[in-house]
N, C-alpha and C positions, 0 to 999 in steps of 0.2 A: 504494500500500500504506500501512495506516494506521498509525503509531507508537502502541504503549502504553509510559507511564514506567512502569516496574514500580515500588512501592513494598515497603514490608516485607511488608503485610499479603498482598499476591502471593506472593512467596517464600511465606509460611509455608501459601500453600493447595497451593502446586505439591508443598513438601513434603508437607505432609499427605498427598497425592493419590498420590505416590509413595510412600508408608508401607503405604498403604490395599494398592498392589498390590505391596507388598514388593517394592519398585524402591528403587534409590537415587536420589538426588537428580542426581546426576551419571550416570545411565544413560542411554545412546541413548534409552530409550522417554521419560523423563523429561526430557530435555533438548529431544526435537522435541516433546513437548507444551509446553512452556514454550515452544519457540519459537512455536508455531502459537498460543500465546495470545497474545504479541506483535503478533502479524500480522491477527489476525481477531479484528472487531469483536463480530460472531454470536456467535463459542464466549464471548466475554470475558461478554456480556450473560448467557449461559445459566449460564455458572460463579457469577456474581452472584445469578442467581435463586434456585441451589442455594443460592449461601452466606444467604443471606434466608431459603429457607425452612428450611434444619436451624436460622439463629440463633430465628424464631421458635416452632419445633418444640421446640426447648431449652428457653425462658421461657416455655411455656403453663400458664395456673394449670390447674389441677388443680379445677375445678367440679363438684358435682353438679347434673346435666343432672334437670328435673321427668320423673318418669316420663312422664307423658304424651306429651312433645316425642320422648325416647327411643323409646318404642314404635314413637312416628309415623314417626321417620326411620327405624327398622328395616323398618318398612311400607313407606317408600316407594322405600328402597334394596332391596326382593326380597329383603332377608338374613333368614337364620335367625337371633335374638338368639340366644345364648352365654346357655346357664343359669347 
């Protein structure tokens, strides 16, 4: 079984996470997920990827996209564009 050091930056996602499901930090549910984040490599990677993609989802500039490119990816995404 693999050891994780927890650091701070841990703590504050476990909380968060518990926030999210209006858990407390010291709940059963909250406490065996912090444990199984300990223990598993898997979950620890995927909880990372999440935290990467909300931090990049957060700082995206704000660009306008050339119509052209637009239309195209609505075209090739099968979506209806939004009037």
């Amino acid at each position: 079984m693999e050891k994780h050091n927890q650091n701070k930056e841990c703590k504050n996602i476990i909380e968060q996470l518990c926030e999210e499901l209006n858990e407390s930090v010291n709940s059963p549910f909250c406490t065996e997920v912090q444990r199984h984040l300990e223990q598993c490599s898997q979950c620890r990677v995927f909880v990372d990827s999440i935290r990467t993609t909300v931090f990049f989802c957060k700082n995206l500039v704000d660009e306008d996209v050339p119509r052209s490119i637009d239309d195209h990816l609505w075209k090739i995404l099968k979506l209806k564009k939004p009037e």
